[in-house]
N, C-alpha and C positions, 0 to 999 in steps of 0.2 A: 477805475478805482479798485485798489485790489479786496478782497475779501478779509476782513481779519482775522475770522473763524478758519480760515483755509491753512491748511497745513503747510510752513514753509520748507525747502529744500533742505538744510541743514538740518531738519528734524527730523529727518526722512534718514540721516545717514548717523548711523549706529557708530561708523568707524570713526577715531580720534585722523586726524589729518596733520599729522606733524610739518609736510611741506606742501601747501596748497603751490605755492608757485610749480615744484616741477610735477605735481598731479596735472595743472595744467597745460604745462607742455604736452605730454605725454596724449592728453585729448587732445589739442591742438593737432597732434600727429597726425590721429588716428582719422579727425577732419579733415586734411589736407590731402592722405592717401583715399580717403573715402571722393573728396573733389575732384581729385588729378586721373584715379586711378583705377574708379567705381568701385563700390560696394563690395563685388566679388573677390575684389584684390585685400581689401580689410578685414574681410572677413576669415581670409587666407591667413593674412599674418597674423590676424589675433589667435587662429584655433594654433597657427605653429609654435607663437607665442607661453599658450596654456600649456601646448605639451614641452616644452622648453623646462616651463617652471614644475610640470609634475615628474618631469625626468629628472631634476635635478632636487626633489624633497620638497620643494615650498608648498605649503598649506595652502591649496586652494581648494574650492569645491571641483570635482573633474569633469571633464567634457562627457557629457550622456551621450553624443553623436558625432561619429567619427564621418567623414566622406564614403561612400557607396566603391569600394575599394579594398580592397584584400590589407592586413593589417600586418602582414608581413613581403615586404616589398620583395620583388625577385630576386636581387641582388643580394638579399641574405637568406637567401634560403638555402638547408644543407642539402648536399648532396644525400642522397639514399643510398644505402648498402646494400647491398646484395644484388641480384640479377632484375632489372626493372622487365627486360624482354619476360623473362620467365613468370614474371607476378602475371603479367598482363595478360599468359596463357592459360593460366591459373583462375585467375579471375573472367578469363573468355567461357570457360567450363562450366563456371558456378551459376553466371549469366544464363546459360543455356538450359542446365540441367533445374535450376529452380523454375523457368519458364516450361519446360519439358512435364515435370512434375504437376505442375496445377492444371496444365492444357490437357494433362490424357485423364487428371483426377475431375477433368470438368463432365465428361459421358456419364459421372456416378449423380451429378448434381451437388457437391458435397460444398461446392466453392473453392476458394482462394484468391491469392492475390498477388501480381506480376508486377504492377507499377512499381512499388515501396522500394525492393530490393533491388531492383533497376537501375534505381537512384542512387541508393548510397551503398552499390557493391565496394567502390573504392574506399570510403568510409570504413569498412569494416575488415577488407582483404588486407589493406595497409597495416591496420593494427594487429593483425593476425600474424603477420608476417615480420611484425617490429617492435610492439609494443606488450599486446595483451601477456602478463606472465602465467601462467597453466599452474596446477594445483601441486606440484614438486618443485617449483621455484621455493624462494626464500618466503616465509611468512609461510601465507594463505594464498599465496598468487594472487591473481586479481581477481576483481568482482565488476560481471560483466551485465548490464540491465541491456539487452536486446529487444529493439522496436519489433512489439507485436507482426505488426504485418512482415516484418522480413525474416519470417521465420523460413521460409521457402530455398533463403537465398541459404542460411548457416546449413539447413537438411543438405544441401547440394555439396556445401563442402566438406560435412561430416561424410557423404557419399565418395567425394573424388580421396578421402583420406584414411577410408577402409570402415569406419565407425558404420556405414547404415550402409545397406544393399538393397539392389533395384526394389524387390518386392517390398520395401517396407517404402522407398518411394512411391509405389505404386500404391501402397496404402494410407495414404497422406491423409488425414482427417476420417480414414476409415479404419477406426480402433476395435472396433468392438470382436474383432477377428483374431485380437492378442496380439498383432505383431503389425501394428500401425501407429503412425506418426501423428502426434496430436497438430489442431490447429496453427497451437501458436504455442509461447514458451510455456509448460504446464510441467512442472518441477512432481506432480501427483501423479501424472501420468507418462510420464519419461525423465522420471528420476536420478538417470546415471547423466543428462545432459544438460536439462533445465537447470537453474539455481531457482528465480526468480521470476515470476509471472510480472508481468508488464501491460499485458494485450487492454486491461480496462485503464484507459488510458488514463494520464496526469497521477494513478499512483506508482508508476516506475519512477519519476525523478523524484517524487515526497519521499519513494524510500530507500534512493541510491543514497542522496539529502542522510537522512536517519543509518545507512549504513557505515557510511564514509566516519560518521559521528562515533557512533558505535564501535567502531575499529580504533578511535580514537581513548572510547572511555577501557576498552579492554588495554591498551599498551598503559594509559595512565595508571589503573589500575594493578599492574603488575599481574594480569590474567594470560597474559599473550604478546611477544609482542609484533606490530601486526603495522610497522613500519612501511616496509618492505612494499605492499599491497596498493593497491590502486582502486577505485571504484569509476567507472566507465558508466555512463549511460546515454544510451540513444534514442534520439526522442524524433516527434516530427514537429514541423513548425505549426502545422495546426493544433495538435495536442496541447501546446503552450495555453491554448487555451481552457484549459482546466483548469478552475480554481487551486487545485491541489500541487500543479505543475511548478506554481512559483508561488506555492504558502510557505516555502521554508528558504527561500533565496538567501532573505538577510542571515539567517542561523547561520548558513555555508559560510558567509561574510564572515560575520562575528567569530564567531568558533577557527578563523583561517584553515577551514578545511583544504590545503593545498594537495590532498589527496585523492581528490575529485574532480571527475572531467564531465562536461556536460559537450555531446555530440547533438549538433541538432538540423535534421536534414532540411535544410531551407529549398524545399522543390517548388513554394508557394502554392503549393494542391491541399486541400484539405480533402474531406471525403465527397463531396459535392462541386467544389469551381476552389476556386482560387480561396485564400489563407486570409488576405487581405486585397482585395480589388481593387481599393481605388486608394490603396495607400504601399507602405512597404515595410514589411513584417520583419526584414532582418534591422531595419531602422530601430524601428518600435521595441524588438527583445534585446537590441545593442543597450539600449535607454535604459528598458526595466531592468537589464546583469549590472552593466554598471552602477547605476543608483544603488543598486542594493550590494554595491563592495564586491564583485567579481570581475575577474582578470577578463575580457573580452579580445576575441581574436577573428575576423569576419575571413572567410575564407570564401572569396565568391567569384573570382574568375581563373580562367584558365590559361594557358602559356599567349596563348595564340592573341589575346587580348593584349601580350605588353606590346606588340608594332601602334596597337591603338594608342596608347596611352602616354607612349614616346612622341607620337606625333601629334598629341595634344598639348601644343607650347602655351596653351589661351586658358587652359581650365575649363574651356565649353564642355568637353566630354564628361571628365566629372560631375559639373553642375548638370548638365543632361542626365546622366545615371540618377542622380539625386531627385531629379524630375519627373520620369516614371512610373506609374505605377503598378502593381507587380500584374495586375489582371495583361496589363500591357505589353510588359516582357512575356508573359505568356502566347501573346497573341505572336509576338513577334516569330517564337520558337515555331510557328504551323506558317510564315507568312514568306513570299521570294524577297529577292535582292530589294527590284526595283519597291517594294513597298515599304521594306526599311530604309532604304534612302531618303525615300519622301516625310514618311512618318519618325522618324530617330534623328535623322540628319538634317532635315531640312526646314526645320524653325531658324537655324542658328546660321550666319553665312561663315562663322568659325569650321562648325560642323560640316556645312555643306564645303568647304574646298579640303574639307577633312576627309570625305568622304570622296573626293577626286580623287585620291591619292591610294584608294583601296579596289580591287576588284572584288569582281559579284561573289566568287568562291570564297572571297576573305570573308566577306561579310557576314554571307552565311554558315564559315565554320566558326565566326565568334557568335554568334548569336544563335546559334540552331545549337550547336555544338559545346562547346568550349565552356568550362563551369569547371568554378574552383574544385569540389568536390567529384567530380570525374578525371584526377588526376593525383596518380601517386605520390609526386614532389611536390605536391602543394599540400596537400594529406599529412604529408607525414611531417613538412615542417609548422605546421600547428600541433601537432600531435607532439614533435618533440621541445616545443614551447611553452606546452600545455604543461608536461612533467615537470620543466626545468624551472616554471616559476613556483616562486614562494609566497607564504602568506597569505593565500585567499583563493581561492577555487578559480576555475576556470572553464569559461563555455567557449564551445565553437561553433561556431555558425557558417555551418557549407550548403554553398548555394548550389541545387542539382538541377537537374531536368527529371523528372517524373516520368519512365516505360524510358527513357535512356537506353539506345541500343535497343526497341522491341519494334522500331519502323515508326513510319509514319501516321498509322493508325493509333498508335499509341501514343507519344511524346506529346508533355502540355495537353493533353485532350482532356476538358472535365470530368468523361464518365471515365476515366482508364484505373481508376479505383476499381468500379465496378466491374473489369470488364479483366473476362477467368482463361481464353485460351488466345492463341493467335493460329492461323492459318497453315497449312503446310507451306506454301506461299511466301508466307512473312516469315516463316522459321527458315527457311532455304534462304530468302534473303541477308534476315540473321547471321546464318550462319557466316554467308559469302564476310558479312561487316567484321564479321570476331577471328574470323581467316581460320575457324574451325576442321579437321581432315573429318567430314561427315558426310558421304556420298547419297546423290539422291536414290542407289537402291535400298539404303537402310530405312528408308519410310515405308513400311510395308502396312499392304491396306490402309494406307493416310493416316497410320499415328506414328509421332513424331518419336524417333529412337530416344534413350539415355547415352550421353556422351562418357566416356573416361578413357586418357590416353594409357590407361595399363596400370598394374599395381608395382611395376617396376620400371615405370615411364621417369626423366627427367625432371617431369612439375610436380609430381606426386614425389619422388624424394624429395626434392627441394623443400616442397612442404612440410615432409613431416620432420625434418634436419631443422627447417627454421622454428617448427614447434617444439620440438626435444632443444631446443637451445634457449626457447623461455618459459622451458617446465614442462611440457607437457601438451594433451588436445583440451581447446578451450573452442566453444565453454564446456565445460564438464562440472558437472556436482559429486562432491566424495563426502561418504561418510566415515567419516575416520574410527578405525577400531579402540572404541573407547572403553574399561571399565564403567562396569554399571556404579552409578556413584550408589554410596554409604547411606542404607536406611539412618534419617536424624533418630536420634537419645530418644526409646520409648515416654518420657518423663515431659515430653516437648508435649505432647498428644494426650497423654493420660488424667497430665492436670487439669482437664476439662471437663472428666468422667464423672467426680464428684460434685458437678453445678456450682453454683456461686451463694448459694444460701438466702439470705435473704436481701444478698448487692442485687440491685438491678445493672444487668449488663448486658447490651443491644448486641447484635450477632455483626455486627462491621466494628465494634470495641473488640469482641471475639477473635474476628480473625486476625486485627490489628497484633493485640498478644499474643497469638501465635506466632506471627510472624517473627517478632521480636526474640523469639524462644530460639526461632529455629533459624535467625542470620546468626546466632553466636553458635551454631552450633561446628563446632574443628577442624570438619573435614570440609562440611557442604555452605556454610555458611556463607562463602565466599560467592556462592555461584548466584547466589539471591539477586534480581536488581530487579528490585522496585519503583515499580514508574506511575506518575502521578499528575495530574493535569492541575496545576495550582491550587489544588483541594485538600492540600494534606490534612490541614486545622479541621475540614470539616468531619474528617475522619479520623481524627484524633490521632494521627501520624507525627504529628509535632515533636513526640518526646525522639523519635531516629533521627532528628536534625543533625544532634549533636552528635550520635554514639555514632553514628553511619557516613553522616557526611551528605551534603549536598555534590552533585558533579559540577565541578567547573573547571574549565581545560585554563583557567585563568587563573584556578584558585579563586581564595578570599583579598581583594587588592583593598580593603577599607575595614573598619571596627563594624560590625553590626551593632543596630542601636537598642539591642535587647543582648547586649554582651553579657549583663551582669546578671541574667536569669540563667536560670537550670536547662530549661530547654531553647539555649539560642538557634537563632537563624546561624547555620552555620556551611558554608561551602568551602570543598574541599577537590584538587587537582585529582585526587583518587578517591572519590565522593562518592558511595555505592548509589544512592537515590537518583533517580532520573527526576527532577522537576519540570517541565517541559512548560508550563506557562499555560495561558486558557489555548490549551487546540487539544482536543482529543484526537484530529489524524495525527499530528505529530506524535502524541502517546502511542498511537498502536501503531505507528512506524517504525517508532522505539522497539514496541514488544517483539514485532515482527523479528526483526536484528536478531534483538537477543534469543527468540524463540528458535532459530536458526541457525544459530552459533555452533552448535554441534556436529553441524556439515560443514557452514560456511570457515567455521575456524578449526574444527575439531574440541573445540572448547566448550562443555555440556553450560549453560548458564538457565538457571528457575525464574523467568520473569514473571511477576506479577504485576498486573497493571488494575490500580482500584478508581473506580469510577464515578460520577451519579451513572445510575443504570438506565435513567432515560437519555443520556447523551452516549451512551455505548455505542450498543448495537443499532440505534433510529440513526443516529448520525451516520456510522462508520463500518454498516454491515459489509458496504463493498471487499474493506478492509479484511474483516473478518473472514471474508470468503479468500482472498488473496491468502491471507494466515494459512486456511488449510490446505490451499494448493501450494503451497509454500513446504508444507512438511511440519510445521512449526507447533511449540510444544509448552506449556507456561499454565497460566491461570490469570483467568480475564474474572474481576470482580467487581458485579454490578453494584454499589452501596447505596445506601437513603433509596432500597429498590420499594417495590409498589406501589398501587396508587392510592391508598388513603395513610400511609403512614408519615407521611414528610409532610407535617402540618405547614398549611399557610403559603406553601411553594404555590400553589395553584397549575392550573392545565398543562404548562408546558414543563415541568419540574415530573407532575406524576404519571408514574409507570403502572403501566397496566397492558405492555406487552413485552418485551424485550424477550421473557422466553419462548413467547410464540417465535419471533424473529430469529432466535438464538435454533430451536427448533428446526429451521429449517436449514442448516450446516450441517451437512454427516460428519467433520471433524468434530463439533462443538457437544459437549458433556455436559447437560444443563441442569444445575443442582439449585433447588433454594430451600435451604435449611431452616429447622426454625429453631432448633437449640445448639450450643455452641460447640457440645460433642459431636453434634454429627460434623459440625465446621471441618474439624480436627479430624473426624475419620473419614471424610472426603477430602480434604488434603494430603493425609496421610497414605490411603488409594493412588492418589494421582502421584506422587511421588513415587509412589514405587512403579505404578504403571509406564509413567512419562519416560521414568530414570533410573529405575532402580529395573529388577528382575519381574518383566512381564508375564504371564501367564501364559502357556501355548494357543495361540491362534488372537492373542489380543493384539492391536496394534495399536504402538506406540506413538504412532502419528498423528495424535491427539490433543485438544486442550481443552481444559476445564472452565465453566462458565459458572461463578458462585451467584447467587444473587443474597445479601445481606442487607440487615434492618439498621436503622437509628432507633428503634422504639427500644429504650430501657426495661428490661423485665426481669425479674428473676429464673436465672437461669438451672433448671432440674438436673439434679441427677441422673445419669447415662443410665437405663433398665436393667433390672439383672435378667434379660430376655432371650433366649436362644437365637442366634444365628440374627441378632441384631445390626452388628455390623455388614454382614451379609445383605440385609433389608436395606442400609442405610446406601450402600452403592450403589445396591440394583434399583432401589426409589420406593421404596415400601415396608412397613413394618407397622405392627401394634404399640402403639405407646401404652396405652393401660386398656381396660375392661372396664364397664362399670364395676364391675368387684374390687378390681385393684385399687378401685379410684375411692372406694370407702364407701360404694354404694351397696345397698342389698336387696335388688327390687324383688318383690314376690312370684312367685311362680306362675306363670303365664304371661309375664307381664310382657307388653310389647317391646320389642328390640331395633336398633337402628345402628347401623357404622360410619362413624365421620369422618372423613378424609380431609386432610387439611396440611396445607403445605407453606410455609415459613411461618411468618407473622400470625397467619391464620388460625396459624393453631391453637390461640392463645383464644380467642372465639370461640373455638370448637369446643376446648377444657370447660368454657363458662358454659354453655349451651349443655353442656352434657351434665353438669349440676342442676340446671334452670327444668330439662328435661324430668331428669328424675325427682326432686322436691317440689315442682309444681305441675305435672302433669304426667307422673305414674310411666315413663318410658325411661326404659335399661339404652344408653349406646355409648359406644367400645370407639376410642379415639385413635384414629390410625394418622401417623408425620406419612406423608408422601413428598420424601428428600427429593424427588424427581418423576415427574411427568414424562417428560419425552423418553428416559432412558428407559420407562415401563414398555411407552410405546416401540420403541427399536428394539428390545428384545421379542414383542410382540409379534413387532412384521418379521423379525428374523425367526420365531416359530411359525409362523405362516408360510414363508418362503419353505423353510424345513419340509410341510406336509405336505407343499405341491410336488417335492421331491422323493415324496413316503416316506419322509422319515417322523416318527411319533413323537411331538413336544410341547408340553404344554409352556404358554408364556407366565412368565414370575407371576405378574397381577394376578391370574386364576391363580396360581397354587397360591398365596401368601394369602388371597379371601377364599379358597377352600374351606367351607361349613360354616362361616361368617352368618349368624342370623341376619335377619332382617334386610332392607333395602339398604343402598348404598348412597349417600348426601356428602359431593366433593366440594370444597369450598377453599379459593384461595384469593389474595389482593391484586388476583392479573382478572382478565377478562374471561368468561366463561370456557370460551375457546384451550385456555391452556387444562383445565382440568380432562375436559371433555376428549382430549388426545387420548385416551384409554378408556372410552364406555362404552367399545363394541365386544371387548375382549373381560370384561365385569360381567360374570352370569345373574350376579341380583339385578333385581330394577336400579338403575342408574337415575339420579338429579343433581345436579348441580349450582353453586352461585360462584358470581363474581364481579367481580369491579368491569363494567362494560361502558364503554362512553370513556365520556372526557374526565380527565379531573377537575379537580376544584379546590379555591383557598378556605378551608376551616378546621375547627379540631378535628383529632382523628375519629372523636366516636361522633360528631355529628358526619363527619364524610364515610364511616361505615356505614350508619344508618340511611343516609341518601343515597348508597348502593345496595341496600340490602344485604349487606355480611355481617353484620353485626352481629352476636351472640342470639341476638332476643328475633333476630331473622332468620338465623339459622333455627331453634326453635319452631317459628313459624313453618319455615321449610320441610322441617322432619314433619310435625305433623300432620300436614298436608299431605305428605309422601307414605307416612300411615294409616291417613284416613282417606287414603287411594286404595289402599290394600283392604280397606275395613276393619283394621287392627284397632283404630279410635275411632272414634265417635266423631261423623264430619264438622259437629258444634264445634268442638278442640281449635279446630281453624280459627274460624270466628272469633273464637272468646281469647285466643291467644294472641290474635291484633288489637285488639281493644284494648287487652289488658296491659301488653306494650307501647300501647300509641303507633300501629304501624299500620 
């Protein structure tokens, strides 16, 4: 009896069936070759089937999984240009001299790593020799993301091509000498080569992803056009596993970045065993490229495999490949003839009379040996599949061997990550394998020579002939001679000077209006691009929707349905606003681009990227450290920052350290303002620092880190104070006196200095009224615009005097003759004031927001942290009646009298 609650079949199918009779056929079919001809044979014709129909435009969903098999058959693959004998000398060199380099850098203890590059020298010698275009091509030439570890293998070619000489090989990770080679790609400390730091893995493909894009909104925009260029990144297959590595897959999709290639060395090693053990990792990232709209192209064996595959009439070999798992091909790569036979070949009696028909030396040069990605002509015809398709990005997936070419000690072996020289032993044998001219007397004392056949040898011209033919040596980073851009209209900045009267206006509305001031402004206007993690509403960005444009390489294809308002949602092909959606790595991926643009394109662009300040730097500090090794140059603005001003958000919302975090970047400028002139004249700073005409000995290779409020307040007038502006950069300055402030305490009366920094300071203002009309103490309120900047001028006077040279740091002079003690208070944790109380000659105390957040008003979350006006209070004096200046009762009676 059937169920009636049960769901029937017909309900089940969505699709209208206009002719069931020949849908039934059609199963009918696919039964009878399933009967007649097994399973594998059906299976066969329906995947030929699907690609049939996606070759030919019909709307299907696509095949996630292709067979364990090279994606471009041998038979259409191009021929290579140029001299294949000569690459392959070429690339015998680079093999050597990168292994050379780490093996004699291993006696310093300093590390490196020999496997990486092993693997995917063809990978990268191919494109060097055919593809990569150099920074005097058209455009911007390419843009090259190099897998960290194989940094050893590019120092070697930069070596055989005149760029670096023995001795700075020989200084391989030992910089500190001036004339060494850093670890890995480090754009800050080998700046004429680096573009792009990569080495913390999964964020090289988030921001090949973000540049590719970037290259895109510069030509929409009419800033560049940047056509021409190509973005390349090389990844390994274990890095894929980074969250980050494929958090932006679909965007490449959508956006049909066809300007982007994803290389990814499938050696199945991760940094400890295998990538995926008991499964198969280029299956697995076939699935995840596809689904998410990318061109896929598996590049996994090599010539010597097509006699296999010819003589596979049955499809056993394929279905076998499909069957293993990758810890397995691994083993197989350390294992002889006769155990592949038994283990590979002899489940199947397909296989095993397959396997009659091969000798032992076949076997083990397809299996020990033989892999798509150690071979030029397999290389380069993904590589030039990769360009010539259209409309959606494209990965490739080449399958390597791991220490490739480093012996048998090496190849497949788990630790050969870890493992920093080889033997004279095994380099002699080396050598004999790569048919190197390297005699055993140039091993002198047992270390291993540097190789180069001459600066006027046949492989070295060929080399630099095929580089001057696509632009130039790559990778290389250029800063292009650019004019300093155009200080914005004084009138952008000024309108700030006079406060806002009695508007209340929160300093993230502040800087908003600024901005606003300063995209229309003639010259520089243009170069603004503002990026923004779906928050614009909460930061009242809404009204640039319309006047700037959202970015969209699609444009607007539909009415928005707030069309008929002033400030619609509005997208635009040349849309200045970057909207990126909820990811803040995607945002500072963006920044990154754009903060870089003035190398990578020669194109100066001011990114700002505004933020919640607890999702900044807590999330995406990695980022931010990449940023400065980067070179990169903008302004990162933390908003709705500290931790009791963003009512109701509760613990995970409030910020109560970001500038601690921000603090520990030597790129990062960490500024938190609390009135909206200072906004303006630390923007205005960094504009000219970043862009405009720097100072002698300042470096430009900086970014600004704002942190701003939502608390609405009335905003003061700029002081008419000496050398204010000057306080406001360096992080220090008097706002008023009790005199100025309308006080006029009597003579002798006690004194105290408050320091307070954003939001805080409005605390500080109450407390120094509360002080003097209820408890007889004078104190003098100081904005401290910046903590950490005190402190780095600090340690950079200290560094000064172990040198003998005399200098006092800003914080001493700027509290020179300052009565009384000093009481610093701001909405971070006590830790950020406290960055400057060794270099403070008063007595030092400090409050702040310490612990977690929490959901309620702001004066009850001041008061549960102690910053609250009527705490501060408390705090002074306590700090006076330390000194004996009050009366220790004052304490006492000033909690009681507040409720604290």
């Amino acid at each position: 009896m059937t169920d009636p609650n049960a769901i029937q079949p017909s309900e089940l199918d969505q699709l209208p069936d206009r002719d069931p009779e020949e849908t039934a056929e059609w199963q009918a079919s696919l039964d009878a070759v399933t009967q007649a001809a097994g399973p594998h044979r059906a299976a066969y014709l329906m995947r030929r089937t699907l690609e049939r129909a996606e070759g030919a435009g019909i709307a299907l969903p696509k095949l996630l999984e292709t067979d364990y098999v090279n994606s471009i058959p041998t038979a259409s693959e191009p021929a290579v240009p140029g001299d294949e004998a000569m690459e392959q000398r070429i690339t015998a060199w680079n093999r050597w001299n990168a292994a050379a380099m780490v093996t004699r850098g291993s006696k310093y203890g300093v590390g490196g790593h020999i496997a990486t590059f092993a693997s995917a020298a063809w990978l990268y010698e191919t494109g060097f020799n055919h593809f990569f275009k150099g920074k005097e091509a058209d455009g911007s030439g390419d843009q090259l993301y190099i897998q960290g570890h194989a940094s050893p293998g590019i120092y070697a070619r930069a070596f055989l091509d005149g760029r670096l000489n023995e001795e700075q090989l020989d200084n391989f990770r030992r910089e500190a000498g001036g004339n060494g080679l850093p670890s890995y790609p480090h754009p800050r400390r080998l700046p004429w080569l680096w573009e792009f730091p990569t080495v913390s893995m999964g964020l090289g493909p988030l921001s090949a992803i973000y540049q590719a894009r970037f290259n895109r909104y510069l030509t929409n925009r009419g800033i560049k056009d940047t056509s021409a260029s190509h973005v390349w990144a090389f990844l390994g297959d274990g890095e894929m596993d980074e969250p980050e590595s494929t958090a932006a897959l679909a965007l490449a999709a959508r956006e049909e970045l066809d300007n982007l290639t994803f290389v990814i060395n499938c050696n199945l090693q991760r940094l400890d065993g295998p990538v995926r053990a008991n499964f198969k990792i280029v299956q697995e990232l076939e699935a995840q490229f596809r689904g998410a709209g990318w061109n896929v192209i598996k590049t996994l064996w090599g010539t010597a495999w097509d006699e296999l595959f010819r003589l596979d009439t049955t499809g056993a070999l394929v279905r076998r490949l499909r069957q293993v798992p990758d810890a397995q091909i691994q083993t197989y790569q350390t294992r002889d003839a006769a155990y592949i036979r038994q283990d590979f070949f002899g489940g199947d009696p397909a296989l095993v009379e397959l396997a009659k028909l091969l000798s032992d030396d076949k076997i083990l040069e397809c299996f020990h040996l033989s892999r798509g990605g150690h071979e030029a002509r397999k290389v380069f015809a993904a590589y030039k599949a990769a360009v010539e398709h259209k409309g959606a990005p494209t990965v490739i997936l080449a399958q390597t061997v791991k220490g490739h070419t480093l012996g048998e000690g090496f190849a497949s072996k788990n630790a050969n990550h870890q493992m920093k020289k080889l033997t004279v032993d095994e380099f002699k044998n080396m050598r004999d394998l790569l048919e190197l001219p390297i005699s055993d007397s140039a091993f002198v004392d047992g270390v291993v020579p540097y190789g180069h056949p001459g600066a006027d040898s046949p492989e070295v011209r060929y080399l630099q002939e095929r580089r001057a033919a696509l632009g130039g040596p790559a990778p290389a980073r250029r800063v292009h001679p650019v004019a300093p851009l155009p200080a914005p209209a004084e009138k952008a900045f000024a309108s700030f000077d006079k406060g806002s009267g009695t508007q209340n206006v929160a300093t993230t509305m502040a800087f908003v209006r600024l901005v606003k001031d300063l995209v229309r402004d003639k010259e520089t206007g243009k170069r603004w691009v503002p990026i923004v993690p779906d928050e614009a509403r909460t930061f009242g960005m809404e009204s640039l929707f319309p006047s700037l444009g959202i970015y969209s390489p699609k444009g607007q294809t539909y009415e928005p349905v707030d069309r008929d308002q002033l400030m619609y949602y509005k997208e635009a092909k040349n849309g200045q606003i970057l909207n990126e959606g909820i990811t803040e790595a995607g945002s500072m991926a963006d920044f990154i681009a754009a903060s870089t643009s003035y190398a990578t394109h020669g194109e100066t662009m001011i990114p700002f990227y505004i933020f919640y300040s607890m999702f900044g730097w807590q999330r995406t500090a990695d980022q931010m450290w990449q940023l400065g090794d980067q070179l990169g140059r903008g302004f990162l603005v933390g908003a709705t920052a500290g931790r009791t001003t963003l009512t109701g958000e509760g613990l995970q919302h409030a910020d109560g350290h970001s500038p601690v975090i921000a603090a520990t970047n030597p790129a990062a400028l960490t500024y938190d303002p609390a009135f909206a002139y200072e906004v303006a004249a630390i923007v205005k700073d960094g504009l000219r620092r970043m862009y405009g005409e720097a100072a002698p000995g300042e470096d430009q290779n900086v970014f600004y880190y704002l942190t701003v409020y939502n608390e609405p307040l009335p905003q003061p007038a700029k002081p008419s104070v000496d050398g204010i502006d000057e306080g406001i950069v360096k992080g220090l300055y008097r706002f008023n006196t009790a005199e100025s402030a309308g006080i006029t305490p009597p003579a002798n009366t006690p004194r105290i200095q408050l320091l307070g920094s954003g939001t805080a300071i409005h605390w500080a203002l109450k407390a120094q009224q509360l002080l003097a009309e209820e408890w007889g103490v004078a104190a003098d309120v100081w904005s401290a615009t910046s903590w950490s900047e005190l402190r780095r001028d600090a340690l950079e006077a200290d560094e000064a005097l172990l040198r003998g040279e005399e200098r006092v740091p800003f914080v001493r002079q700027a509290l020179q003759g300052a009565e009384g003690p000093v009481l610093a208070v701001s909405d971070y944790m006590r830790q950020v004031p406290d960055q400057i109380a060794q270099w403070v000659e008063q007595d030092w105390s400090s409050l702040g927001a310490d612990g977690f957040g929490l959901s309620d008003t702001r004066e009850a979350a001041r008061r549960h942290f102690g910053v609250d006006a009527e705490s501060i209070v408390v705090a002074a004096l306590a700090q006076l009646a330390g000194r004996g200046e009050v009366k220790a009762t004052a304490v006492k009676e000033a909690r009681a009298k507040y409720g604290l």
